[in-house]
C-alpha positions in Angstrom: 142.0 141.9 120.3 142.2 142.5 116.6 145.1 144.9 115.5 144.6 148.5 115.5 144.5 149.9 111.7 146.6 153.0 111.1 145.8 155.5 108.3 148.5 155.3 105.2 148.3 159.1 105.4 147.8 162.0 107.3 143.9 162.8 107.9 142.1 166.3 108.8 140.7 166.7 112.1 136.9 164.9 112.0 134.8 167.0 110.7 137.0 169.3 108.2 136.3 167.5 105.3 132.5 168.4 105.5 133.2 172.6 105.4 132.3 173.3 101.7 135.0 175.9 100.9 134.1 179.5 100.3 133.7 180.3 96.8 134.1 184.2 96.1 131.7 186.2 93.5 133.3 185.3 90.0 135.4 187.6 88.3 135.4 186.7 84.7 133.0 186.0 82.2 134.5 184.0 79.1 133.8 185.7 75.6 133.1 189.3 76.5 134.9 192.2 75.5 134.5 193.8 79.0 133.7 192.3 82.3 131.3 194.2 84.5 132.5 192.8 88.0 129.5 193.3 90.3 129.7 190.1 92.5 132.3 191.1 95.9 130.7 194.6 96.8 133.6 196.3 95.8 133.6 199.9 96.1 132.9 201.2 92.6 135.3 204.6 93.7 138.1 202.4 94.4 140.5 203.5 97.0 142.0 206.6 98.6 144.4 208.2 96.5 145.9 208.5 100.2 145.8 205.4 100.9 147.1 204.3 97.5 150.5 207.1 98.0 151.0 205.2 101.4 150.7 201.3 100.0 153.1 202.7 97.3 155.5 204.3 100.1 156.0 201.2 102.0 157.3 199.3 98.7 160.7 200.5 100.0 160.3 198.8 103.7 159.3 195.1 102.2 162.5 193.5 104.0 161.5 194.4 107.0 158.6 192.7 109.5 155.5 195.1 110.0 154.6 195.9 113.3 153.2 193.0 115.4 151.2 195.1 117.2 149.4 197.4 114.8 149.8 199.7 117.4 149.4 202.9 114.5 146.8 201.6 113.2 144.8 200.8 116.6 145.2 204.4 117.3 143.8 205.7 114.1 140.6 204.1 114.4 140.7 204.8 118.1 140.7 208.5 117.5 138.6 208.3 114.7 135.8 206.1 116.8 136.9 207.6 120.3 138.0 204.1 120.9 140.5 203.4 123.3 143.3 201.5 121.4 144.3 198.5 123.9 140.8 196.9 123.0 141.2 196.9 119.3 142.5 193.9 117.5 143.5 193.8 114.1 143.8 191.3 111.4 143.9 190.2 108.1 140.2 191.5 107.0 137.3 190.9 109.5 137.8 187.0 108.1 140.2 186.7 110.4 138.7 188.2 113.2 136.0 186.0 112.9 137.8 182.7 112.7 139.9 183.7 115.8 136.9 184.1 118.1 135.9 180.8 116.9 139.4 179.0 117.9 139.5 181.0 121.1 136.1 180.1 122.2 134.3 176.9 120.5 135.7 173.6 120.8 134.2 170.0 119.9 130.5 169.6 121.6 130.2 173.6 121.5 127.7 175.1 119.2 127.5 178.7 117.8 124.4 180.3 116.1 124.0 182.3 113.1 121.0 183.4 110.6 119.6 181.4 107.8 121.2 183.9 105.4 124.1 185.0 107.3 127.6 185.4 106.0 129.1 181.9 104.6 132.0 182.3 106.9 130.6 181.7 110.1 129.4 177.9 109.2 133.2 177.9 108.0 135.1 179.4 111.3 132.3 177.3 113.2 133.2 173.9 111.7 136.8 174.6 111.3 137.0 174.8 115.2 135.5 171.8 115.9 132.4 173.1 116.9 128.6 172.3 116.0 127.1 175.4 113.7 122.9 176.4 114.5 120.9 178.0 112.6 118.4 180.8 113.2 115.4 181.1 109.9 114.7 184.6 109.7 111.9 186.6 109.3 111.4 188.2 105.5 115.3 187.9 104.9 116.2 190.1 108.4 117.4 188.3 111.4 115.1 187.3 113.9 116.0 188.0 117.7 113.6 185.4 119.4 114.3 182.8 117.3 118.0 183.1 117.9 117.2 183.4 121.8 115.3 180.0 121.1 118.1 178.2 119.6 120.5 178.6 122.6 121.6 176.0 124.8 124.0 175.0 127.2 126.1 174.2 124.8 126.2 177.9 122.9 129.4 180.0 123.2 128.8 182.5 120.3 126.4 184.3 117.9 127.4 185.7 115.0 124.9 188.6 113.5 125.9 190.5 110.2 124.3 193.8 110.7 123.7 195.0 107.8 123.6 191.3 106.9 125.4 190.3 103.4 123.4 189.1 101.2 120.1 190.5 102.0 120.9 193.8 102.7 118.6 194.3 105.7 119.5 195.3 109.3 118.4 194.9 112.9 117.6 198.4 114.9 120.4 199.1 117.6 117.1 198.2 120.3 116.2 195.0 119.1 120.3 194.3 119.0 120.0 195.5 122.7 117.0 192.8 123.1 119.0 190.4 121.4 121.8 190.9 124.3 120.0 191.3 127.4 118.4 188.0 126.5 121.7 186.1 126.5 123.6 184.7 129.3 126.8 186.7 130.2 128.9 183.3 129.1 127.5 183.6 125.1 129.6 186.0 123.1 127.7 188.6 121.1 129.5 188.9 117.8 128.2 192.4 115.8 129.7 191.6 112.3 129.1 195.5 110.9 131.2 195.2 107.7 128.4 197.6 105.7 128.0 200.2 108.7 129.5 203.0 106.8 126.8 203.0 104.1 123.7 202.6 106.7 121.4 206.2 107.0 118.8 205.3 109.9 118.8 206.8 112.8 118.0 203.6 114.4 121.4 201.7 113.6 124.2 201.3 115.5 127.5 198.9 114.4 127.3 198.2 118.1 130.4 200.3 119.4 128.3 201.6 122.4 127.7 198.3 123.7 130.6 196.6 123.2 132.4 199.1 124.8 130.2 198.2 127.9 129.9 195.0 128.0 132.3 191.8 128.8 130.7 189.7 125.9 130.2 191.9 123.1 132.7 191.9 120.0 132.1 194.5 117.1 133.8 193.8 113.5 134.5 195.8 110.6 136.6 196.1 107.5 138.8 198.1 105.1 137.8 195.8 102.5 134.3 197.8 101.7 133.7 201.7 101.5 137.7 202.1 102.0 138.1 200.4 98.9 141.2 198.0 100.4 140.1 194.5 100.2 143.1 193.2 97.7 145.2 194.1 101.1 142.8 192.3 103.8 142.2 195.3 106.6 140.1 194.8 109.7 139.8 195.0 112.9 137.6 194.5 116.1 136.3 196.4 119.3 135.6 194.5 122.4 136.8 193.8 126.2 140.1 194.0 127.4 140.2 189.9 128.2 139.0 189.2 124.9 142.0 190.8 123.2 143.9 189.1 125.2 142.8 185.6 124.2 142.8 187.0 120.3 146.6 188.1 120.6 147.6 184.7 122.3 146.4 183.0 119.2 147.1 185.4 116.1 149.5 184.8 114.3 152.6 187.3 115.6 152.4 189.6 111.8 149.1 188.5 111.0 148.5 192.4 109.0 151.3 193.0 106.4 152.6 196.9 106.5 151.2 198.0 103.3 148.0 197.6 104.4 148.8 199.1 108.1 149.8 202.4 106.2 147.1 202.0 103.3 144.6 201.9 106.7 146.1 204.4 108.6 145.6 206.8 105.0 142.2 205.9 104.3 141.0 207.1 108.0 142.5 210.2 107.3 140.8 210.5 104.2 136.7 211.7 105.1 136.3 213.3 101.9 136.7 210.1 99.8 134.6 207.7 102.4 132.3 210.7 102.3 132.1 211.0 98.4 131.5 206.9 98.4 128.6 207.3 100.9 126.8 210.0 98.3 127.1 207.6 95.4 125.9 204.8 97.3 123.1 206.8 98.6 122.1 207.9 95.2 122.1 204.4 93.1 120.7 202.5 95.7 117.8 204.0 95.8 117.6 204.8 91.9 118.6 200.8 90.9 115.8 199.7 93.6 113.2 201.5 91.9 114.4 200.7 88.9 114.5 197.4 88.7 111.1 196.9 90.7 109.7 198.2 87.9 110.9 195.6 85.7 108.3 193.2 87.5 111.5 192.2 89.7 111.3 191.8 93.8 114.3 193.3 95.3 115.2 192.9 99.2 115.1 196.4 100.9 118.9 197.0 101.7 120.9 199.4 103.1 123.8 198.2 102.1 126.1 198.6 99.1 124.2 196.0 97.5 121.0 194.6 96.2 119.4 191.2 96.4 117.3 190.8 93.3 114.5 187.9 92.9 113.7 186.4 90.5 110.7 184.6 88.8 110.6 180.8 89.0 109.5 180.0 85.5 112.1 179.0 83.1 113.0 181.6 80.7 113.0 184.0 83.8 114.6 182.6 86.3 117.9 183.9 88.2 120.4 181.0 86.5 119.1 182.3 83.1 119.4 186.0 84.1 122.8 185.0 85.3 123.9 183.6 81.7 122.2 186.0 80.2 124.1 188.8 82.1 127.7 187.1 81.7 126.7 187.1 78.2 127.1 190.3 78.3 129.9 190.7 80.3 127.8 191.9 83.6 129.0 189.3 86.7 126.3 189.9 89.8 126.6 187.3 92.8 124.6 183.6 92.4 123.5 183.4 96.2 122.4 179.6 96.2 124.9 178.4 98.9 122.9 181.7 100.8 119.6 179.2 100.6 118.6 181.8 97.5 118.6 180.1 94.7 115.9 182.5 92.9 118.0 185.0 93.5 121.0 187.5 92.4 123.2 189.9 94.2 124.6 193.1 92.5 126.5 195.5 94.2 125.7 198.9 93.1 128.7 199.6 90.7 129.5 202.6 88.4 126.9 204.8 87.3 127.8 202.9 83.8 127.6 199.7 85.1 124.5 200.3 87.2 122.7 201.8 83.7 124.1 199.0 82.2 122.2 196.3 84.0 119.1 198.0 84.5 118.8 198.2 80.6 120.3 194.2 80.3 117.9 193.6 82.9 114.8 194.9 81.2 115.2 193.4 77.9 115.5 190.0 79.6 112.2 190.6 81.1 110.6 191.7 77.9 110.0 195.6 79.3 112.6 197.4 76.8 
C-alpha cells in the first residue's frame, strides 16, 4: 500500500477555507477633511448618556471576571419584554448568538436556509459549523415563505430570517412569519433575527417574542449594537425555549459578555426617553431621504429600517461604484452591497440630519438634478 502522506502543517477543518470573511462597511475615506460614516447603521444619536455613566463606572471593576451568567442583564430585558429570564441567552452581539445555534445544531451533511439577501453571517456561522448553506431567492428584495418551505429537506436543521432584513430594509408580516412556522417540521429551528425591531411602525410586525415564547423551535435575536447605540461593546441576546438555552450555555464560552457592556445594557433599557428620541429621528429622515432621493431618478427599496437601499443606474457614469467614488470623494462612506448579490446598489443608513442633507445634495449633483 503506498505510504500515507502527512500535511507539514496544521490544516483547517474541510471546508473553512472557502468562508469569504466578513468585511464590515468601511470607515475611512483617504483625502477628505471629514468622513461621513454611513456604512454600519450606526445610530446617528449615539448612546445613552446612561449607558455611557455606567460603561465609565465599571472602569474601576476591570480586574475582576463579569458575571458568567448575565443574570442582571437577563432580568432587565425580561422586565422590559415581560420575558421570563431563565430563557434569555446572552452574548457578545447577536453574532454570537447566531454562530452558537449553528455549532449546537448543524453538523457536516446538515443544511440550513437563509434568503438571497440575508445577513452575510449566516452563510458564515453555516459553513463554519460544517454544515451545507441553502438559499431561498426572494420576491422584490422581501423574503419569500414558500420558497423557503420549498428548499427544505431532510437534511435542514435551521432557518435563519432577518426581519427587518439588512440590507434591503423590508420585512415579513408577523402572519406570513406564522405561515412560515406552521409549515416547518417541529425538528427545523425557526431563527427570527429582529436586530431593526425597534425602528419598525406597522401594526402587522412582530420580532417574534409571542411565538417563541410558545413554541419548542423558535429563537428570537436582537442587539444593543443598533437603536441603543452600543455596538463598539458587542450586546445581544436571545429569547427561546428552556432546552435551547441549555444547549447554548454548554457551549458559550463561560464570560462570553465583558461587564462594561452588562452595565452599559442594563442603563440603556432604563433609558426610554433616548430609544424613544432615536425612533422620532429615524421616523422623520426615513421617510424625508426616501422621497428625496426618488426624486433624483434613483429606485430606493421600501425599508423600515434605519437604513436605505439605493439603486442605481447601470450605465457608466451613473452607476453605484461611481456614486460610491464619487461620494468618498467627498468624504460620505454608504455601504457597497455586492457580496449582498447587489452590485447596482448602495446602503446608507440614515445619519445626522447634516449628513442625511449632505448626501441628498452629493447625490443630486452626481445625477445632474442640482
Amino acid at each position: 500500500m503506498p505510504a500515507t502522506v502527512l500535511p507539514d502543517r496544521p490544516l483547517p477543518r474541510q471546508g473553512v477555507i472557502a468562508i469569504e470573511a466578513y468585511v464590515p462597511g468601511k470607515s475611512t475615506a483617504p483625502g477628505a477633511a471629514k468622513v461621513h460614516k454611513l456604512s454600519s447603521n450606526e445610530t446617528p444619536l449615539g448612546p445613552s448618556p446612561k449607558a455611557i455613566a455606567a460603561y465609565r463606572d465599571n472602569a474601576g471593576q476591570l480586574e475582576t471576571y463579569p458575571d458568567g451568567s448575565a443574570s442582571r442583564l437577563r432580568e432587565a430585558i425580561g422586565a422590559r419584554y415581560g420575558l421570563d429570564p431563565e430563557r434569555i441567552v446572552c452574548g457578545a452581539g447577536s453574532d454570537e448568538i447566531l454562530s452558537l445555534l449553528a455549532n449546537a445544531y448543524i453538523g457536516p451533511g446538515d443544511e440550513a436556509i437563509f434568503t438571497a439577501h440575508g445577513f452575510l453571517v449566516y452563510k458564515i456561522a453555516i459553513l463554519a459549523a460544517g454544515g451545507t448553506p441553502v438559499v431561498a431567492p426572494e420576491t422584490a428584495f422581501t423574503a419569500d415563505v414558500d420558497a423557503i418551505l420549498a428548499r427544505v429537506t431532510p437534511r435542514t436543521k435551521l432557518v435563519f430570517l432577518a426581519n427587518p432584513n439588512n440590507p434591503t430594509g423590508t420585512y415579513l408580516t408577523f402572519e406570513e412569519v406564522k405561515r412560515l412556522h406552521a409549515g416547518l417540521p417541529p425538528r427545523i429551528m425557526l431563527v427570527l433575527d429582529a436586530a431593526y425591531a425597534e425602528y419598525v411602525r406597522r401594526n402587522d410586525y412582530s420580532p417574534g417574542l409571542e411565538l417563541a415564547a410558545i413554541s419548542q423551535n423558535v429563537v428570537m435575536t436582537r442587539t444593543f449594537s443598533k437603536i441603543y447605540g452600543l455596538a463598539n461593546l458587542r450586546l445581544g441576546w436571545c429569547y427561546t425555549a428552556g432546552h435551547v438555552c441549555e444547549a447554548l450555555h454548554r457551549i458559550r464560552g463561560p464570560f462570553n459578555v465583558n461587564g462594561a457592556a452588562l452595565e452599559a445594557g442594563i442603563a440603556a433599557l432604563a433609558d426610554a426617553a433616548h430609544v424613544e428620541k432615536s425612533v422620532a429621528h429615524n421616523d422623520t429622515w426615513l421617510l424625508r431621504l426616501t422621497k428625496e432621493i426618488e426624486k433624483l431618478g434613483l429606485v430606493v427599496t421600501p425599508s423600515v429600517g434605519n437604513f436605505v437601499l439605493i439603486h442605481f443606474p447601470v450605465q457608466a457614469g451613473q452607476d453605484a461604484a461611481s456614486a460610491d467614488a464619487m461620494l468618498k470623494a467627498h468624504g460620505v462612506i454608504l455601504r457597497q452591497v455586492a457580496a449582498y448579490g447587489l452590485p447596482a446598489a448602495l446602503r446608507m443608513t440614515i445619519g445626522t440630519a447634516d449628513d442625511n442633507r449632505r448626501v441628498v445634495a452629493l447625490l443630486a449633483t452626481f445625477m445632474g438634478r442640482a
